[in-house]
C-alpha positions as CSV (number, residue, x, y, z in Angstrom):
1,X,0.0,0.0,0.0
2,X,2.6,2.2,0.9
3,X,4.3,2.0,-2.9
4,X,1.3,3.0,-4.3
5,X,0.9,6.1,-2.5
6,X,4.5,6.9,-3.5
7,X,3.9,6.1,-6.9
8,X,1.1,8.4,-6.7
9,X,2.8,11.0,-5.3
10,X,6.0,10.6,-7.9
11,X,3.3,10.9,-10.3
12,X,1.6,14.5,-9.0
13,X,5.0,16.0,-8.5
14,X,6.1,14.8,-12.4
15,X,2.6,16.5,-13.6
16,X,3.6,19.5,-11.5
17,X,7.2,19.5,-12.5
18,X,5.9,19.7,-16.3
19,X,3.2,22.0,-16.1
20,X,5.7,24.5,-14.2
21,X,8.2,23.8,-17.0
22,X,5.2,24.7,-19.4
23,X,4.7,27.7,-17.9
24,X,8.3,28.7,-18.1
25,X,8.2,27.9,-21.3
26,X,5.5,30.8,-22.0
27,X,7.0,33.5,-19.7
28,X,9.8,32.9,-21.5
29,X,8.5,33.5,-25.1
30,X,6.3,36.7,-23.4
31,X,9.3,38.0,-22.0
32,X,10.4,38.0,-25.5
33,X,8.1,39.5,-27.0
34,X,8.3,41.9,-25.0
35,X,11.5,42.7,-25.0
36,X,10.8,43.2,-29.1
37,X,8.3,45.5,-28.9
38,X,10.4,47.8,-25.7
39,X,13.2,47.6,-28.3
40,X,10.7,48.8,-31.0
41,X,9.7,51.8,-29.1
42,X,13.1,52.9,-27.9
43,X,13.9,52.7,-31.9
44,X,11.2,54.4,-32.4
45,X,11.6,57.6,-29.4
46,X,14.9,57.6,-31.1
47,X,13.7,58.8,-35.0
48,X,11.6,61.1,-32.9
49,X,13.9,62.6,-31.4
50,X,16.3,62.7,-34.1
51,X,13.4,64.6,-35.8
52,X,13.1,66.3,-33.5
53,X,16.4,67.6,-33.2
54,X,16.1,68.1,-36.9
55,X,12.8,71.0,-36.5
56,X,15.0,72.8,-34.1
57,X,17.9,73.1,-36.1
58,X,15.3,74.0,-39.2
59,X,13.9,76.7,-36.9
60,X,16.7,77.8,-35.4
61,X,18.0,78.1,-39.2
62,X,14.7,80.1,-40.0
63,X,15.0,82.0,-37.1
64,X,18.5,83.2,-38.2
65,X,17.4,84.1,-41.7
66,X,14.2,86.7,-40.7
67,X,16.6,88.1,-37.8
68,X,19.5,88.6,-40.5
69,X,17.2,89.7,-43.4
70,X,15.0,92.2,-40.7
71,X,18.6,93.7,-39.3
72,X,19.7,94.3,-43.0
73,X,16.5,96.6,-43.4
């Protein structure tokens, strides 16, 4: 009787054992995916601020032009 119940235990802890390996499995593939898609947005924040950067240097450009063409007046 006693081999039985330790058979049945074995078995529980093996069912356990693979349904926590299981749901490694899956935290493992969502941790991936969401490590893509943070990697996405930081490329992403990065052409915005590269554009950005870009409007700034286009106003500041601007800005430099109507000062210089009003002080020539």
């Amino acid at each position: 009787m006693g081999r039985i119940n330790f058979m049945k235990i074995v078995e529980k802890l093996n069912q356990k054992i693979e349904k926590l390996i299981y749901e490694y499995e899956i935290l493992k593939k969502e941790n991936q995916i969401l490590k893509n898609d943070l990697d996405e947005l930081k490329n992403k924040n990065d052409e915005l601020e590269r554009n950005n950067q870009d409007m700034l240097l286009k106003i500041d450009s601007t800005l430099t032009f109507v000062e210089a063409k009003t002080n020539a007046k």
